[in-house]
C-alpha positions in Angstrom: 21.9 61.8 -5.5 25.2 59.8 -4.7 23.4 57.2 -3.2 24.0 54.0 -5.0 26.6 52.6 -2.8 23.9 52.4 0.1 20.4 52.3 -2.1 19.3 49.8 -4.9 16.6 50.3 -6.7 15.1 47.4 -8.1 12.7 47.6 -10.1 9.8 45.0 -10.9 10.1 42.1 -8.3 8.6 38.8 -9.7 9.9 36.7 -7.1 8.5 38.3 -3.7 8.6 35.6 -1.4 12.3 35.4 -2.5 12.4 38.8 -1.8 10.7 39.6 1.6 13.4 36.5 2.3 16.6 39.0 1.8 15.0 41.9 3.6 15.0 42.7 7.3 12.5 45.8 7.6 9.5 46.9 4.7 9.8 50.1 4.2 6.4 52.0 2.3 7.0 55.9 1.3 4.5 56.1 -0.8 1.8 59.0 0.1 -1.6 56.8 -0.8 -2.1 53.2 -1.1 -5.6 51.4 -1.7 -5.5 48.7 0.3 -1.7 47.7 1.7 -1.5 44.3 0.1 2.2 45.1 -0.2 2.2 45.4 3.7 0.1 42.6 4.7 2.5 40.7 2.5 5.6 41.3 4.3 3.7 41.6 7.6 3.0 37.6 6.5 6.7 37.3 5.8 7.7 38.6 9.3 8.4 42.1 8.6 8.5 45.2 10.7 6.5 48.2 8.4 7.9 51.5 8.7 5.1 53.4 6.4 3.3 56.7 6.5 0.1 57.2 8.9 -2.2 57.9 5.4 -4.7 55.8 4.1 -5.3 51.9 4.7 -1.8 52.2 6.5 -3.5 52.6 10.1 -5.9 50.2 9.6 -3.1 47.4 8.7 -0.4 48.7 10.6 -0.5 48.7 14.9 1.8 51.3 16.1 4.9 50.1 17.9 3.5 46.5 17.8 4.1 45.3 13.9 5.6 48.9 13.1 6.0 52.5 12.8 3.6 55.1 11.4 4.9 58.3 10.4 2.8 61.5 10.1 3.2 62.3 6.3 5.8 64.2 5.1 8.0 63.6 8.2 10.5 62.0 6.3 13.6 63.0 9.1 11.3 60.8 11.5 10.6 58.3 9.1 14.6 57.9 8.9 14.6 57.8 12.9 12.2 54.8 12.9 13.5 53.3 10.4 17.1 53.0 12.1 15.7 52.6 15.6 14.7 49.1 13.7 17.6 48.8 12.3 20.2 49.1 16.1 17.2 47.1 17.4 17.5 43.3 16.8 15.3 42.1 20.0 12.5 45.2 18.5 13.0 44.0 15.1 12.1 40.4 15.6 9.2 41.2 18.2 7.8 43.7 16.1 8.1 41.0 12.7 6.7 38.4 15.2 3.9 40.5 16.4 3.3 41.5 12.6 2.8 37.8 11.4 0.5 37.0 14.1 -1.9 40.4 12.5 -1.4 38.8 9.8 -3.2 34.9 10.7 -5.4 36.3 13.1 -6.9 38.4 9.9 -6.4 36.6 7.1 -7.7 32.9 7.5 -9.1 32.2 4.4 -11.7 29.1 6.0 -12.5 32.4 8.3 -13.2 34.8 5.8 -15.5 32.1 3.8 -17.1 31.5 7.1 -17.8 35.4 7.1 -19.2 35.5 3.7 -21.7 32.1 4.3 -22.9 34.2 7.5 -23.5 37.2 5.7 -25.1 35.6 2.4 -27.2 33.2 4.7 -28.6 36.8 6.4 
């Protein structure tokens, strides 16, 4: 599609902290996803998401605070938020901030064991 000068593709990643390191924005395209691990992942990394408003997405995902979600198959306004992200340091980093916070508010693991005493003990 004569886009290899701007687009690489790369395959299996075995190192992903190493690579949510040389990224700015995680972008998700895909039309279903289980659960996001992939997105809580590089929400934990500091990441802004740009991903499609389908499945677990939403439930991960808080519009215009750790992201963008995109009505599937809008894929000229997935572009759109995508490079508003991308002319937008100050959004960027807020929005990365904002994302890793999600992330430790949700994802304590002494929390979640916590949860799982209480609901065994009931």
């Amino acid at each position: 599609k004569g886009l290899s000068e701007e687009i690489e593709l790369l395959g299996f990643v075995k190192e992903m902290e190493r690579f949510y390191h040389t990224i700015d924005i995680f972008l998700l395209s895909s039309e279903w996803e289980g659960f996001g691990y992939v997105i809580v992942e590089a929400m934990a990394a500091s990441k802004p998401v740009v991903a499609f408003n389908k499945s677990s997405n939403p439930e991960i995902i808080s519009e215009e605070e750790s992201g963008f979600l995109v009505e599937f198959p809008d894929v000229k306004k997935f572009a759109d938020k995508t490079e508003e992200l991308i002319r937008d340091n100050s959004l960027r980093e807020k929005m990365g901030k904002d994302a890793r916070k999600w992330v430790e508010n949700n994802f304590q693991l002494d929390d979640k064991i916590s949860e799982i005493i209480t609901l065994l003990n009931d």
